[in-house]
C-alpha positions in Angstrom: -38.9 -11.9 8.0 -35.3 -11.0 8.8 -33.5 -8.1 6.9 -29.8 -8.1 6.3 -27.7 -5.1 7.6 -26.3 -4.2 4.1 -29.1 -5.4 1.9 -30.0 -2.6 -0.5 -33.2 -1.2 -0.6 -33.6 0.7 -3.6 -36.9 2.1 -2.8 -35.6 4.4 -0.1 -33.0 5.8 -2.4 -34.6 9.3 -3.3 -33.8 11.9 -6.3 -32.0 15.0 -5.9 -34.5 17.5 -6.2 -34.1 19.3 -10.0 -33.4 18.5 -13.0 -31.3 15.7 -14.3 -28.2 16.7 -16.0 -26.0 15.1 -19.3 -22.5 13.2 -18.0 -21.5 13.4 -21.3 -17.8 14.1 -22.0 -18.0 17.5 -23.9 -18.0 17.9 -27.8 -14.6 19.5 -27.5 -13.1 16.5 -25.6 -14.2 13.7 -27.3 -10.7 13.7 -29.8 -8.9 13.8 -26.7 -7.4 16.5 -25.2 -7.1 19.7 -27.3 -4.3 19.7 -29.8 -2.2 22.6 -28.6 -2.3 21.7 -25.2 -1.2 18.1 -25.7 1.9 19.4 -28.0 3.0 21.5 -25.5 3.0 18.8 -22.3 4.6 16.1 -24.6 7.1 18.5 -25.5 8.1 19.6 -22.1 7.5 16.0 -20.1 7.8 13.6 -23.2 4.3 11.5 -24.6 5.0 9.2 -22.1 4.3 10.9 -19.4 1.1 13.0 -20.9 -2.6 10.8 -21.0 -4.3 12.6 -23.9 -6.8 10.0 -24.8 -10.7 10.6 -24.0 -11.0 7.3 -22.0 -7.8 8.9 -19.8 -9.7 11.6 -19.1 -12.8 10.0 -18.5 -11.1 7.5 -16.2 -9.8 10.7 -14.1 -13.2 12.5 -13.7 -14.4 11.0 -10.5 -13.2 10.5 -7.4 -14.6 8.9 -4.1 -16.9 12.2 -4.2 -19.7 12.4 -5.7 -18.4 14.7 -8.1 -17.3 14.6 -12.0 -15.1 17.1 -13.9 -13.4 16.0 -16.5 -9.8 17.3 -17.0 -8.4 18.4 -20.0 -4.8 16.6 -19.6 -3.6 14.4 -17.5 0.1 14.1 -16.5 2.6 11.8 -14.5 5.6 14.2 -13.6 9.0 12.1 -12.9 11.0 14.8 -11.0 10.8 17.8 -9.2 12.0 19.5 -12.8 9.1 18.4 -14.1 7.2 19.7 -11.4 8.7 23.3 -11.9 8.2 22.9 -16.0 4.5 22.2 -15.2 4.2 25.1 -12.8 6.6 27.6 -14.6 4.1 26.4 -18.2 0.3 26.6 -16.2 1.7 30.5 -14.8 2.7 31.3 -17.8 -0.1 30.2 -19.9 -3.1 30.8 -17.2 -3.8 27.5 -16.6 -4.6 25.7 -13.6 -3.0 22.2 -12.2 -4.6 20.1 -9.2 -2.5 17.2 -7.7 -3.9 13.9 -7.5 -2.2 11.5 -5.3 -3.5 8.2 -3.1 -6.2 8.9 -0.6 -6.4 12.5 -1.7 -10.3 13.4 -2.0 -13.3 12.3 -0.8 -14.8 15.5 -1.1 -13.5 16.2 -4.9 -10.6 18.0 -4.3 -8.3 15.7 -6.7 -10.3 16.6 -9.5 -9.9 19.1 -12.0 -11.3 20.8 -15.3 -8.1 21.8 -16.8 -4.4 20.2 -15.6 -4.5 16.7 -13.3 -0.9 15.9 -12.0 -1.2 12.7 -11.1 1.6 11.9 -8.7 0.5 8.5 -7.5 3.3 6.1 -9.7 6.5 8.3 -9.7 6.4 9.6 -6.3 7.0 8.1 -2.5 8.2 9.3 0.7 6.7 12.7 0.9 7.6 14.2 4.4 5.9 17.6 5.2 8.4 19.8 7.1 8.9 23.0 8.8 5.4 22.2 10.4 4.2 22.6 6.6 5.1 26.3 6.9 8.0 26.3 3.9 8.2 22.8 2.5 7.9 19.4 1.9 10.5 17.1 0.8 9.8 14.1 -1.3 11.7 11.2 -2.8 12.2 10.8 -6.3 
């Protein structure tokens, strides 16, 4: 009997040693993102840019990695403005942001538990300069 290279063979997957966790999307996210939160990124990037719904944050839990956090927001920044908003508001209310971009994470860095800036639509021709010491430039 021959074996195909890429047959599966479920038998030889094992278990992670432990026991088995819940993946479920926490009580308090199931609305959605938390009220305040979402009033105050609409506000300052407009609803169109902010994913509030528990299937957008669901969607944006996982990664290549075999990781899952599930973020609280998710947001699509247009400009650098709205870049500095997002900054100047996650500094000034102690909250955390993690960009998400194409090819970003195999290892779960492009995930997050609180703000996901999701630069993948708005964004192109990001050029690293200065040998990444003081900046990179990117085209609107």
């Amino acid at each position: 009997m021959t074996s195909k290279l890429f047959s599966a063979k479920p038998a030889r997957i094992g278990r992670f040693d432990g026991p088995p966790t819940c993946d479920a999307v926490s009580t308090s996210l199931v609305e959605g993102t938390p009220a305040d939160l979402k009033a105050d990124l609409i506000a300052l990037l407009g609803k169109a840019n902010v994913l509030h719904r528990a299937i957008d944050l669901v969607r944006y839990a996982s990664d290549a990695s075999p990781y899952r956090l599930v973020p609280q927001v998710v947001v699509l920044p247009r400009t650098t403005d709205d870049i500095v908003k997002l900054f100047r508001y996650c500094r000034e209310n102690r909250r955390h942001a993690t960009f998400r971009a194409a090819g970003t994470s195999l290892n779960g860095q492009s995930q997050s538990d609180d703000i996901l800036i999701d630069v993948r639509r708005h964004w192109y021709g990001a050029k690293v300069e200065h040998d990444g010491r003081e900046c990179a430039r990117v085209q609107e």
